[in-house]
C-alpha positions as a Python dict, from the first residue, in 0.01 Angstrom:
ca = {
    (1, 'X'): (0, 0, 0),
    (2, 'X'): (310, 11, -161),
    (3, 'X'): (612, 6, 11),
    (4, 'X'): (733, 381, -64),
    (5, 'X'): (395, 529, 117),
    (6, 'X'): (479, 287, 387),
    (7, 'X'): (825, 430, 411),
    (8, 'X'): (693, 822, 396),
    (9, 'X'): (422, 743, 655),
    (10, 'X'): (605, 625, 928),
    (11, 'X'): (882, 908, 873),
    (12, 'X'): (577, 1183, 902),
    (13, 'X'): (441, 970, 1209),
    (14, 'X'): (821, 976, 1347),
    (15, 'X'): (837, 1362, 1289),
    (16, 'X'): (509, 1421, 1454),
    (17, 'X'): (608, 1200, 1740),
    (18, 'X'): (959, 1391, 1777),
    (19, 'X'): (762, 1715, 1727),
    (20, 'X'): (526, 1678, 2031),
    (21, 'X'): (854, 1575, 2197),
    (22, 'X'): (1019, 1896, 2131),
    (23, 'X'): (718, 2113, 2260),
    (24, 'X'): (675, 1914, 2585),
    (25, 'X'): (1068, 2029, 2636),
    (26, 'X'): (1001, 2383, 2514),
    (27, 'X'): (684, 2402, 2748),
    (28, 'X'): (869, 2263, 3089),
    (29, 'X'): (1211, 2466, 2995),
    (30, 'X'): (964, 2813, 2987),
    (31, 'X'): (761, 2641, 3333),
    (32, 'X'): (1112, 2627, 3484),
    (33, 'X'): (1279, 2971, 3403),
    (34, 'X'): (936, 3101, 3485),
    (35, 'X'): (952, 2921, 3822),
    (36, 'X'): (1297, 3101, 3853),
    (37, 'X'): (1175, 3410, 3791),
    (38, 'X'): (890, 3327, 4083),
    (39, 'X'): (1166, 3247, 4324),
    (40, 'X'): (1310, 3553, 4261),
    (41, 'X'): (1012, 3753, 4385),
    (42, 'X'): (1007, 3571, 4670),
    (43, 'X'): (1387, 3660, 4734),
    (44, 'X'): (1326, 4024, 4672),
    (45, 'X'): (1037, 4023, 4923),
    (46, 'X'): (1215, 3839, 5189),
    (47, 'X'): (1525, 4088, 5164),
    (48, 'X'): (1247, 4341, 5224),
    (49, 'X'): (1078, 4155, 5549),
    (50, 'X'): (1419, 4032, 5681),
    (51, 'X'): (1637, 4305, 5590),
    (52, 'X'): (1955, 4010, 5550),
    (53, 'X'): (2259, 4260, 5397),
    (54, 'X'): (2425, 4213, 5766),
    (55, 'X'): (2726, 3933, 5728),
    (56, 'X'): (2599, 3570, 5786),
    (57, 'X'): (2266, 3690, 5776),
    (58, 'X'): (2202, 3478, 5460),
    (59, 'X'): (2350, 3138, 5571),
    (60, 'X'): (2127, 2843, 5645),
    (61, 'X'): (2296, 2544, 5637),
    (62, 'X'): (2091, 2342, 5855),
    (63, 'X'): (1774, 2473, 5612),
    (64, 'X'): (2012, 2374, 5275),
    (65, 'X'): (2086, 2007, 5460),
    (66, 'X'): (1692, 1960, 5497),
    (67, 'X'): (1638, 2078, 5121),
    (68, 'X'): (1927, 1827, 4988),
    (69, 'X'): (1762, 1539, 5204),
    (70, 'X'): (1444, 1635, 4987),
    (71, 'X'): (1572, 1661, 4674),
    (72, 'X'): (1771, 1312, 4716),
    (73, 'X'): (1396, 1198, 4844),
    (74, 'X'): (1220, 1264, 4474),
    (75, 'X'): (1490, 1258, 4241),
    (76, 'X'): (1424, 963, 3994),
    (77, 'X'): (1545, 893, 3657),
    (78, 'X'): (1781, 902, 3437),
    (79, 'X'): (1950, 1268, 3514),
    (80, 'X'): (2254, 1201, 3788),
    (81, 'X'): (2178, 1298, 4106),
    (82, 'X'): (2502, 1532, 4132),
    (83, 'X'): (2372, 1749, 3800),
    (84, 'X'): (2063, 1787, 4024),
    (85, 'X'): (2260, 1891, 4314),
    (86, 'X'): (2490, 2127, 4093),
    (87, 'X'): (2216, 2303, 3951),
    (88, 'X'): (2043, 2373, 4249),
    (89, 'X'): (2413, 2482, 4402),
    (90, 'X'): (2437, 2683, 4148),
    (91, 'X'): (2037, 2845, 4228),
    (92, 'X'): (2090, 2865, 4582),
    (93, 'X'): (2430, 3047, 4583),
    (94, 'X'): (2337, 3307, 4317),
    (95, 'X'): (2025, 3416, 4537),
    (96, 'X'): (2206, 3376, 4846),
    (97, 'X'): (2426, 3655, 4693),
    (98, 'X'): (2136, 3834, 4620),
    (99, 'X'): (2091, 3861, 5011),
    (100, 'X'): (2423, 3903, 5132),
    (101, 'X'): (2732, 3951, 4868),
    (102, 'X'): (3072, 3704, 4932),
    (103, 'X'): (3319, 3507, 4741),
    (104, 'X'): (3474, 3226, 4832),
    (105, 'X'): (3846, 3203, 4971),
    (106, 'X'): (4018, 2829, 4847),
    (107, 'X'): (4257, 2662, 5030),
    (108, 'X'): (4487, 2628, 4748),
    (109, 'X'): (4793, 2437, 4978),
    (110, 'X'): (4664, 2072, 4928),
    (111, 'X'): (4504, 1970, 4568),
    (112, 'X'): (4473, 2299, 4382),
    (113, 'X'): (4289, 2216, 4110),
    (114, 'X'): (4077, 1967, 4300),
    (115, 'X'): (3942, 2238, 4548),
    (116, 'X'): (3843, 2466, 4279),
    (117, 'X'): (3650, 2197, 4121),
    (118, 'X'): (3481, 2140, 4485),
    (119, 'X'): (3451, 2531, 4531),
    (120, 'X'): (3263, 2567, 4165),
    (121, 'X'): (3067, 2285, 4217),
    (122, 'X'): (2921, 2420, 4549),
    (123, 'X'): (2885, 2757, 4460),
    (124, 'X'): (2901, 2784, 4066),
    (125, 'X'): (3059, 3058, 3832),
    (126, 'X'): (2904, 3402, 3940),
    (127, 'X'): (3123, 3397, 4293),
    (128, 'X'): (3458, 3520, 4282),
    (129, 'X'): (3728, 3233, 4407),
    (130, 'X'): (4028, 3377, 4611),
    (131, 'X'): (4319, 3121, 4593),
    (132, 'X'): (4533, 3128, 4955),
    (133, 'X'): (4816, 2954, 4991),
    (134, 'X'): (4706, 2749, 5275),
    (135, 'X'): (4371, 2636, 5590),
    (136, 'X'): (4496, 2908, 5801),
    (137, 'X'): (4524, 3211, 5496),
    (138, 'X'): (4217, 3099, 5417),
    (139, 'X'): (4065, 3112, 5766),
    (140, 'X'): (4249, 3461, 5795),
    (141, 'X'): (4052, 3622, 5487),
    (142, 'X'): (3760, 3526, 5630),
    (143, 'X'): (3819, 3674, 5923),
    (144, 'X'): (3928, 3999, 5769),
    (145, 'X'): (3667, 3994, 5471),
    (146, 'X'): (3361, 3996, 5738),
    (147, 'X'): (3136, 3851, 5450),
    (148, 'X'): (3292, 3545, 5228),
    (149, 'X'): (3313, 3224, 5297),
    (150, 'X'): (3586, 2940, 5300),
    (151, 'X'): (3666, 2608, 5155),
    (152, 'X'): (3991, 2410, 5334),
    (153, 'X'): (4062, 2057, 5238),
    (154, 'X'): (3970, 1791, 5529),
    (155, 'X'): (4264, 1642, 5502),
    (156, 'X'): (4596, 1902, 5559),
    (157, 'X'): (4989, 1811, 5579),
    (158, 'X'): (5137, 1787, 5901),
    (159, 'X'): (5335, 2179, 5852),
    (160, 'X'): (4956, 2268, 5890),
    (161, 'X'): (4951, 2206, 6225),
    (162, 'X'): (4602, 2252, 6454),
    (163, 'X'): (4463, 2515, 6189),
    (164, 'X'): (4119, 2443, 6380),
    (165, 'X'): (4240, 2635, 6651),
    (166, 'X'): (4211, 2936, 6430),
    (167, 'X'): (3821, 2907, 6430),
    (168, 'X'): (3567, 3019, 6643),
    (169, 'X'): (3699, 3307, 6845),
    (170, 'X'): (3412, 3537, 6940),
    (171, 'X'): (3246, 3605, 6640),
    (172, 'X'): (3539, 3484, 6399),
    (173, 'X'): (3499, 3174, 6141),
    (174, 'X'): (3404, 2863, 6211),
    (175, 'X'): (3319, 2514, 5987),
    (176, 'X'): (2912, 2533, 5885),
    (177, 'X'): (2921, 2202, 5623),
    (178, 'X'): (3119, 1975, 5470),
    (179, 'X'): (3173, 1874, 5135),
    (180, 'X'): (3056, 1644, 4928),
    (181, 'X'): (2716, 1667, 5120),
    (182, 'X'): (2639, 1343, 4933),
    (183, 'X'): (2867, 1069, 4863),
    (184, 'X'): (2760, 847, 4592),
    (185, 'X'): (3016, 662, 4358),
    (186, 'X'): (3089, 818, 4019),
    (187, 'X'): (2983, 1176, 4123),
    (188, 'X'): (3260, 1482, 4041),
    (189, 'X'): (3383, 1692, 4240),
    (190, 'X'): (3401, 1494, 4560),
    (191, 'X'): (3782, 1598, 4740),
    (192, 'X'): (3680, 1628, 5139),
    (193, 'X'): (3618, 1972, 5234),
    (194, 'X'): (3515, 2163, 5512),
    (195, 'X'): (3289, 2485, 5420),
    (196, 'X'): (3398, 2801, 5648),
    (197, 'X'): (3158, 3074, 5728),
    (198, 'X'): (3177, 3417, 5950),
    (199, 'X'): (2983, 3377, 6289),
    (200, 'X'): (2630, 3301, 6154),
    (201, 'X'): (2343, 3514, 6220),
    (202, 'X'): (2044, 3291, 6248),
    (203, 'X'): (2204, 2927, 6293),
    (204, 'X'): (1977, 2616, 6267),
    (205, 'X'): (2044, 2319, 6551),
    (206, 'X'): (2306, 2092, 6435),
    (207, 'X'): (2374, 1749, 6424),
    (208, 'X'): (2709, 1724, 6512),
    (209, 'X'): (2905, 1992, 6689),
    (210, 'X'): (3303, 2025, 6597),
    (211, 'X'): (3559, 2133, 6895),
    (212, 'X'): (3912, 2156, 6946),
    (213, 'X'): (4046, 1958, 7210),
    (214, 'X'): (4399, 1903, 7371),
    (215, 'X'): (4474, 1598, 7515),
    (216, 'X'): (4625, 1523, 7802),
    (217, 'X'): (4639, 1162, 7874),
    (218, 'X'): (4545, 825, 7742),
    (219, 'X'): (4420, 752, 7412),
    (220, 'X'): (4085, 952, 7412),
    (221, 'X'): (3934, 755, 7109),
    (222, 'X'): (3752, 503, 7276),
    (223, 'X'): (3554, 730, 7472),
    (224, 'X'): (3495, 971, 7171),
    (225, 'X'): (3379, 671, 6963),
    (226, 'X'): (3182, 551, 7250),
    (227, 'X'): (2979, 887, 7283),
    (228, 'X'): (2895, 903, 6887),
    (229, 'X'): (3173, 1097, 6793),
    (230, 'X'): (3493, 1100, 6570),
    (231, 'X'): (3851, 1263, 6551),
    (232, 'X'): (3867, 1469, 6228),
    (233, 'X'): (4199, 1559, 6264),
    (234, 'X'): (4468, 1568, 6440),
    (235, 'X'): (4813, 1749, 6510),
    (236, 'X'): (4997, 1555, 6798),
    (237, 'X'): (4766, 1646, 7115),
    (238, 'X'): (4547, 1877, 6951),
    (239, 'X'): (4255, 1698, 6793),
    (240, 'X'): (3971, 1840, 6597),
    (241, 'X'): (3644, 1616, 6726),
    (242, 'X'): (3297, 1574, 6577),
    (243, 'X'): (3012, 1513, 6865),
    (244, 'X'): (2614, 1458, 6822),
    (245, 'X'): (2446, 1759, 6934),
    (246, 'X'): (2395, 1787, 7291),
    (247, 'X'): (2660, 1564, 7410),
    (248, 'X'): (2802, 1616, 7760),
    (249, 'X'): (3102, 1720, 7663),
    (250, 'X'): (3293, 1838, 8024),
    (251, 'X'): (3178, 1486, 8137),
    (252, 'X'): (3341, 1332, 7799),
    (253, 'X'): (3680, 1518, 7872),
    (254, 'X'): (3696, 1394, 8231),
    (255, 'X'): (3659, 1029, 8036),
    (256, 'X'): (3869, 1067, 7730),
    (257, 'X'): (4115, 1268, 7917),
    (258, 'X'): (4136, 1602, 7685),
    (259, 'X'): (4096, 1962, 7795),
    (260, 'X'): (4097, 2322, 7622),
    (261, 'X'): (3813, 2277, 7502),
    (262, 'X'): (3694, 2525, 7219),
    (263, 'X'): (3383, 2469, 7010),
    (264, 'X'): (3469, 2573, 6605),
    (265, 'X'): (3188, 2463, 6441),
    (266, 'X'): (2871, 2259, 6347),
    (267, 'X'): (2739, 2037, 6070),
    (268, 'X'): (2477, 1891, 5933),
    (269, 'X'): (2515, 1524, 5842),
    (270, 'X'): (2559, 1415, 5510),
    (271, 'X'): (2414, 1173, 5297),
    (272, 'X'): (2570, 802, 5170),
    (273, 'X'): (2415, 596, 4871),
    (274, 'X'): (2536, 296, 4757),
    (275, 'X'): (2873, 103, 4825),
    (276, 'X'): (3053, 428, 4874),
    (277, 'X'): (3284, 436, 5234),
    (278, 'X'): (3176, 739, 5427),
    (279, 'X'): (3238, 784, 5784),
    (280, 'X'): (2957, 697, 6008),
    (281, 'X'): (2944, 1015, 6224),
    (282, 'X'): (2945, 1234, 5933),
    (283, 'X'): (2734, 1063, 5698),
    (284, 'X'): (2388, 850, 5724),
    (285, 'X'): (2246, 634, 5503),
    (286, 'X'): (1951, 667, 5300),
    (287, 'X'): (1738, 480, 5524),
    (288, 'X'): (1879, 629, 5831),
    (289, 'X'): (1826, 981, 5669),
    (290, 'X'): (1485, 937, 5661),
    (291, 'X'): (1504, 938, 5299),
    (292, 'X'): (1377, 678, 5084),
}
């Protein structure tokens, strides 16, 4: 054979190849808009059974925690695990809104343009971002809206103050997640943030459980650390705490020597891969997570 119908035969065998290529694509891009469209059904019909247009009615973070512990589970290849988690963000907030309208009120006082990264990475492009100037504006639209939720950076100057103490008033705002849910090195969008909701209609048991605490002697640390927990923050006495669900937490006052006690939240715990630092209480490891 000479070595021109060598040449032309492998180029048709290379188009063929790249052919079938492009119609295996084609084939599982139509299987997943048409799995889209499937999981809108579903939506529709549970808005009909549950009836979910009520504020917080929609909100299920324990339920998104146990579906991002999943997806981490099966995700293999070459696609980064954070495009994963974006575009199913991205899913899950859009039919969220399908049950119960909000936007999103930013914490715009520390790292402006690194919140609204954090705030479009969560919840994508079709919510509507309301810049405040600081944690406790933002906690305040909350509050007032009835419906959206909140992003405030974890970490807040000291003219801050306790903005904590702001939270969970009978039936106001209080923290529901935190941000990133997985920490894994290279992945966008990662400044520390906690996610504030209204009063949630149908909460799922925590792991940890987030109070405000004023202390009145000692160092309360040790204890805290010695019951599973961790300070968050701080504002000279005031202290916002982390605690495993369940703890006995009158009995861990009397030890760690803090009172006015207020409970402002819950979270589920995140997710650490690699070398990445993450905070213990906050964040397991794969292995730990059950996730493998």
């Amino acid at each position: 054979m000479a070595p021109t119908e060598t040449k032309i035969s492998a180029t048709e065998a290379d188009a063929a190849t790249l052919a079938r290529i492009r119609q295996t694509i084609d084939e599982l891009d139509a299987e997943m808009h048409r799995c889209l469209i499937e999981r809108g059904t579903a939506i529709g019909t549970l808005i009909k059974v549950k009836g979910t247009s009520r504020p917080g009615a929609a909100f299920r973070p324990g339920r998104e925690a146990d579906m991002m512990r999943r997806l981490v589970a099966r995700h293999e290849g070459a696609l980064p695990l954070w495009t994963v988690e974006h575009i199913w963000r991205e899913i899950i907030t859009t039919f969220t809104r399908m049950q119960a309208p909000f936007d999103v009120a930013i914490d715009q006082g520390v790292a402006r343009d690194a919140i609204r990264d954090t705030a479009r990475f969560l919840f994508g492009f079709t919510v509507a971002l309301h810049g405040q100037p600081d944690a406790m504006a933002t906690i305040n639209h909350i509050r007032e809206s009835g419906t959206d939720l909140g992003l405030v950076a974890a970490e807040q100057p000291a003219s801050a103050g306790a903005w904590w103490r702001a939270l969970g008033r009978a039936s106001g705002p209080r923290i529901m997640a935190l941000s990133p849910y997985i920490r894994i090195a290279g992945r966008p969008a990662e400044h520390a943030s906690f996610v504030i909701a209204p009063e949630l209609a149908d909460p799922t048991p925590p792991d940890l459980e987030l109070f405000a605490v004023t202390v009145i002697s000692g160092d309360p640390n040790a204890a805290i650390a010695a019951a599973g927990g961790a300070i968050l923050a701080e504002a000279g006495a005031e202290k916002l705490v982390a605690l495993p669900h369940g703890t006995a937490v009158a009995a861990l006052a009397a030890r760690a020597g803090f009172d006015d006690i207020a409970l402002v939240g819950a979270l589920s715990r995140g997710i650490a891969m690699g070398d990445t630092d993450a905070n213990p209480v906050l964040y397991q490891r794969l292995d730990e997570a059950g996730v493998s």
